[in-house]
Phi, psi and omega in degrees: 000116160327152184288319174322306187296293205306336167269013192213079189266143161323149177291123154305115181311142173102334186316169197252132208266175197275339167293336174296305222284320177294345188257339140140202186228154189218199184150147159234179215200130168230144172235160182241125219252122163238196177317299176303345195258000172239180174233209219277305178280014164161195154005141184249109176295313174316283180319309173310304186281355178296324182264353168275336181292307151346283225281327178252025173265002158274334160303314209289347168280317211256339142336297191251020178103349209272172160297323179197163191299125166190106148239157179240143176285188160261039158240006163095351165308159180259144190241132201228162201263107172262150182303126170241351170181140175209138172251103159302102175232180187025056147351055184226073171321300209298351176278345195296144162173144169016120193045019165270153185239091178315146147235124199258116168256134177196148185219164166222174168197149187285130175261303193224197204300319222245313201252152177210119166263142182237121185244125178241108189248124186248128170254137143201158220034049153086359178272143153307136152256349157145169180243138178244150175211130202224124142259116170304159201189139203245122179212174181189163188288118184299076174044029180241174154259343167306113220279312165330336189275354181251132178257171171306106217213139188268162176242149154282179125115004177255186212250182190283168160278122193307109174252022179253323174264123157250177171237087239282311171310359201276309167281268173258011172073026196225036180259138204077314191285106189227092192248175199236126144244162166328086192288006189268052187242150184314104176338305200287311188312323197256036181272162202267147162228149181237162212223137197243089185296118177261116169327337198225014178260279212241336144310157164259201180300333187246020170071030174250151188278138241252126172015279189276030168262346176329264189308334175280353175246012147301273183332317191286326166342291197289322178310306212256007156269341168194097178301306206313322182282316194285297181333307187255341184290171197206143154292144200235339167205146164201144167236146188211123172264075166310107172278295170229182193237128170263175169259140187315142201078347166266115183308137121280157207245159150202119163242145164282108183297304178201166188215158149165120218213174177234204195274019202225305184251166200208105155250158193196145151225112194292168147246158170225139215218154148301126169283323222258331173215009187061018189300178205264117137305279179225140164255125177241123168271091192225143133296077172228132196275163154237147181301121182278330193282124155199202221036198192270164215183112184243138160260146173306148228269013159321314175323288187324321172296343197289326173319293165307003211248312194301141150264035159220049157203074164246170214297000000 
């Protein structure tokens, strides 16, 4: 099969026509929250986002028509969609809890030649637990295996670019966000700590060291300056700007640039570096409260029937 066929597959009767299609994607999705799916205070953000990442590199085939994600540059390379920014806002992970059933509306839509933004607004029994909006990037290993070698890359087979929609994420995913801090932060608090990401852990499939382990290694940051706050806190807003990538063996560096909080609230912003060269990885951006409630917390599993009942759950 040719690279044409493969990113330019026939039309199916009933598709959606290309002014539609530009105009984004929408679906919704229920889970039934069980064990993979919390943490200690509510929702598990590693998880969510490991499943939001899912959900909009599947949107992004029914973008462009395929059965399933397998996109190519035009020399044939295999192309994989990486995260360049995601944002968490109005946050309240901590209602979630054991046989409740989310519910995930997520949509997408092409901001440019290169990038595709996707919005999942999470719910249950019809309360917001917040909404993420992640931009994407169509990239591949510049003819190396080395995850340092990947560049920026257009596909064929996708709709115009949306000129009705824009995106505050677009740029380093840190746009708008203008916070004032505390200058009174601990020297020792902000010293780099460094964290050696396991291969069989923390890479995905595609041997990048994989998005939502980023921000979870904030967390472990935040965990070893202050377990007592870091036990029960959750996140309530975060933005995370993706520069680069390491290769299995390579350490990360993350220091807390600056903070400031009091005992209830936590705002922070990490940098995350390459150990090896200090290259610019990531800027992490977080808001996190802490929880008076927290370990397990089950709803009675009656609940469920009442869900399928919503008209924003259905069957």
């Amino acid at each position: 099969m040719s690279l044409q066929q493969r990113n330019n597959p026939p039309a199916r009767p009933g598709t959606p026509s290309q002014r539609e299609r530009a105009t984004g994607w929408a679906s919704t999705h229920r889970v039934h929250l069980g064990m993979p799916h919390l943490a200690f205070s509510g929702l598990s953000e590693a998880w969510q986002l490991k499943e939001l990442g899912h959900r909009h590199w599947i949107q992004l085939a029914r973008m462009a028509e395929h059965d399933f994600p397998d996109f190519y540059d035009e020399a044939g390379h295999t192309v994989y969609a990486a995260f360049r920014s995601v944002r968490i806002e109005g946050a309240r992970f901590d209602l979630a809890k054991e046989n409740d059933t989310l519910v995930i509306r997520s949509s997408l839509f092409r901001l440019s030649r290169t990038q595709v933004q996707s919005e999942h607004r999470l719910s249950i029994g019809g309360a917001l637990l917040g909404v993420v909006r992640m931009v994407s990037v169509f990239v591949h290993r510049n003819g190396q295996a080395s995850n340092r070698s990947v560049v920026r890359v257009e596909i064929q087979g996708l709709p115009p670019v949306s000129q009705a929609r824009q995106s505050d994420l677009a740029g380093d995913g840190l746009d708008g966000v203008a916070w004032t801090w505390d200058a009174r932060t601990d020297a020792a608090d902000r010293r780099p700590q460094l964290f050696f990401p396991c291969p069989s852990q923390d890479f995905n499939g595609a041997g990048f060291l994989y998005f939502a382990n980023v921000p979870a290694f904030v967390d472990r940051a935040e965990w070893n300056v202050d377990p007592d706050f870091a036990r029960n806190a959750i996140t309530r807003w975060r933005s995370v700007a993706y520069h680069a990538n390491i290769d299995p063996g390579e350490a990360i560096s993350i220091e807390l640039v600056d903070y400031e909080r009091d005992d209830l609230l936590w705002r922070h912003r990490c940098r995350v570096t390459r150990a090896t060269d200090g290259k610019h990885v990531a800027d992490v951006l977080s808001v996190r409260s802490r929880v008076e409630v927290a370990g397990s917390r089950r709803t009675p599993a009656h609940r469920e029937v009442e869900y399928r009942d919503r008209s924003d759950c259905p069957g």
